[in-house]
Structure formats: structure tokens, C-alpha cells
C-alpha positions as a LaTeX table, in Angstrom:
\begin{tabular}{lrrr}
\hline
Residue & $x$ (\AA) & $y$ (\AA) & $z$ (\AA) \\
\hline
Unk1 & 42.78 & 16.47 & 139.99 \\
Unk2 & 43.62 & 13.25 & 138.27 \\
Unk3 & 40.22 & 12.82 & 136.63 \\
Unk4 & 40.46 & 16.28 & 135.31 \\
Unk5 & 43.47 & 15.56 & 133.38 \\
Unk6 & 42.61 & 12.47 & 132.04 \\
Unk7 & 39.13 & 13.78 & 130.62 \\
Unk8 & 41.50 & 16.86 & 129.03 \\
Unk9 & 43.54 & 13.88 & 127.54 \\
Unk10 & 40.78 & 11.69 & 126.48 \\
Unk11 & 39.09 & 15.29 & 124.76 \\
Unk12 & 42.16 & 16.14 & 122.73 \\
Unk13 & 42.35 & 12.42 & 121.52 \\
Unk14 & 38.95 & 12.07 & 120.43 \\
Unk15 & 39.47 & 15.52 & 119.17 \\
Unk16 & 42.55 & 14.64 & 117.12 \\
Unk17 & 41.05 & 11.58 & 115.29 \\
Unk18 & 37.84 & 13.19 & 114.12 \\
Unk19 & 40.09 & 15.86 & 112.92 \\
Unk20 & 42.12 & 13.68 & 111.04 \\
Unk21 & 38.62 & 11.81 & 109.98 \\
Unk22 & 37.49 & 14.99 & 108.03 \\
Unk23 & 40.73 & 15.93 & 106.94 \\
Unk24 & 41.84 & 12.21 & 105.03 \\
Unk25 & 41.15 & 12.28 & 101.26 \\
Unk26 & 40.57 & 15.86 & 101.01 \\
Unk27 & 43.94 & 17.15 & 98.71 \\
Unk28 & 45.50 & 20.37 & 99.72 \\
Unk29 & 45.74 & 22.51 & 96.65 \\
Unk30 & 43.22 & 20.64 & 93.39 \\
Unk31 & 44.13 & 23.02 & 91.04 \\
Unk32 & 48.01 & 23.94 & 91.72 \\
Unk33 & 49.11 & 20.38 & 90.61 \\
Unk34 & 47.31 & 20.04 & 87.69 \\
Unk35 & 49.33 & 21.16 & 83.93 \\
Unk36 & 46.78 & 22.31 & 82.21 \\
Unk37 & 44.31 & 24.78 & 83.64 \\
Unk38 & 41.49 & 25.10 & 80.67 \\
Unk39 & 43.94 & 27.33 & 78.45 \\
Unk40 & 44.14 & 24.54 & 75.39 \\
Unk41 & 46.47 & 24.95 & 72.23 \\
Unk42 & 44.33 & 26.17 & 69.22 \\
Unk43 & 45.25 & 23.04 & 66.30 \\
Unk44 & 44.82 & 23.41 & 62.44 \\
Unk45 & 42.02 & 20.75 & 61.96 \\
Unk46 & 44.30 & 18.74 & 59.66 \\
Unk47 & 47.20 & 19.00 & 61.70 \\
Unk48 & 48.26 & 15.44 & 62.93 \\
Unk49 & 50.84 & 15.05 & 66.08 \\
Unk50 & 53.60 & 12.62 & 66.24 \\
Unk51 & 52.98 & 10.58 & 68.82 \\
Unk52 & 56.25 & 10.96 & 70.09 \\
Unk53 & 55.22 & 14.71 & 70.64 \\
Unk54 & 52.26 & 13.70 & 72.54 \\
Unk55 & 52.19 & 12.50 & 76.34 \\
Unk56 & 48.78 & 11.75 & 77.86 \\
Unk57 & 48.63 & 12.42 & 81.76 \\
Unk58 & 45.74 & 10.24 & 83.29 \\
Unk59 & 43.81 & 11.54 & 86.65 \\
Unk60 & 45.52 & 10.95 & 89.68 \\
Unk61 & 44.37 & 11.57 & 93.05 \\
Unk62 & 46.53 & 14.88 & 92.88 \\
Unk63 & 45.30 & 15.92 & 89.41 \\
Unk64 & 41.33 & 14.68 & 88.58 \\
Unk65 & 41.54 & 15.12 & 85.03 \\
Unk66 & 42.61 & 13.23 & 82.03 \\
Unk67 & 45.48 & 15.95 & 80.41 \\
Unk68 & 47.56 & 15.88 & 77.01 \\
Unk69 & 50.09 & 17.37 & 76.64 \\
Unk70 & 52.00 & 18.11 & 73.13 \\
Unk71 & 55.77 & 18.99 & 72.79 \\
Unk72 & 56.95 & 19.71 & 69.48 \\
Unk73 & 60.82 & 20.40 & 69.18 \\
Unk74 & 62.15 & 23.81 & 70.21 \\
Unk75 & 58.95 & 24.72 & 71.87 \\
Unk76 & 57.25 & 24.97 & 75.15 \\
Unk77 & 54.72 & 22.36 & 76.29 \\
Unk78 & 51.31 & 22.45 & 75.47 \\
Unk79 & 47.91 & 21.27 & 76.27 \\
Unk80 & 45.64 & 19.88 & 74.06 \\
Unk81 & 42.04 & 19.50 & 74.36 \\
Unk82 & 40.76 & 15.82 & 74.64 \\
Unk83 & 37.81 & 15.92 & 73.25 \\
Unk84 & 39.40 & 18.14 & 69.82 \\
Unk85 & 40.30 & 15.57 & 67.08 \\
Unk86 & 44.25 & 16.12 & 67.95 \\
Unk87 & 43.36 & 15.00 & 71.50 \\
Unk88 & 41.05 & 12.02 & 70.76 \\
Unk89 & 43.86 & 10.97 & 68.19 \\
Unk90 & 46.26 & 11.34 & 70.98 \\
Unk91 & 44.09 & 9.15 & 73.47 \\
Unk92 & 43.89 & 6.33 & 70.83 \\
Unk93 & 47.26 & 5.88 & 70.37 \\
Unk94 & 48.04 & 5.76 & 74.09 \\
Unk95 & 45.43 & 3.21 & 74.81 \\
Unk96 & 46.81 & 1.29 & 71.32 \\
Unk97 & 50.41 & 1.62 & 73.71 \\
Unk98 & 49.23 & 0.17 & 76.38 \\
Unk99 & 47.01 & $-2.64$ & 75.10 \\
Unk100 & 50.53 & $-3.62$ & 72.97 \\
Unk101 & 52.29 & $-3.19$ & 76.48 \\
Unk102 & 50.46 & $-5.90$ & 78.39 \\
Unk103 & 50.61 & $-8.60$ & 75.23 \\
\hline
\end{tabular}
């Protein structure tokens, strides 16, 4: 009776750490915690952001992809493309930021 129970134990244990062997790393909704979902803002090609407007989101283990995001006053956020001028603009002044940051 004893030896019965303790190989039901020892199952469910070995059980419970492969499941949470295939289940580590895997995230539990990609998409739902990203901001932008491939619906970018349409720019003027001469139009230049402040970069106070802009706010560049790098991947994260929630979020894969590098996102921009542009808020002009008295309107909604928006997502820029980063590889569209306004977004590689936007990407070289962050990285300009941050290099001044760790002087």
C-alpha cells in the first residue's frame, strides 16, 4: 500500500517539474502587451518630431519589438514606424540620450 503511494507521489513530482520545464520562458499573451500592433501613423516626409513628443520603447521579454511612440499635445498616442525617416530620426536621438547619459 505504501509503495503505491509513494510511486503516485514520486509521478506527480516528476510530472510537475517537466511541466514547469516546458512552461518557463514561454510568455502568456505576445501580442496583448505590446502598443503598437502594425497599424503605424502615416508622417508628411518633411515632418520632423520634437523629441520631447517622441518615446522609444525597446523589446522586453513581454514586448519583442523595438516600438515608438509619438505624442503630440492634445492628441492620442501614436506609433511610428522605425524604419520611416520620422522613426529612424527618433531612434538617433534616443541612442544620442543615452550615450550623453552614461558620460
Amino acid at each position: 500500500m505504501k509503495s503505491s503511494a509513494v510511486m503516485a507521489a514520486a509521478a506527480v513530482a516528476i510530472f510537475s517539474c517537466l511541466l514547469v520545464l516546458c512552461a518557463q520562458g514561454q510568455p502568456a499573451g505576445r501580442s496583448s502587451t505590446c502598443l503598437c500592433r502594425d497599424d503605424y501613423v502615416k508622417l508628411s516626409k518633411g515632418f520632423r518630431p520634437r523629441k520631447e513628443w517622441l518615446q522609444v520603447h525597446e523589446p522586453t521579454a513581454f514586448c519583442p519589438q523595438l516600438e515608438i511612440t509619438l505624442t503630440m499635445p492634445g492628441q492620442n498616442e501614436k506609433c511610428v514606424d522605425p524604419s520611416s525617416p520620422q522613426g529612424k530620426f527618433a531612434l538617433k536621438q534616443h541612442r544620442r540620450q543615452q550615450r550623453e547619459a552614461r558620460l
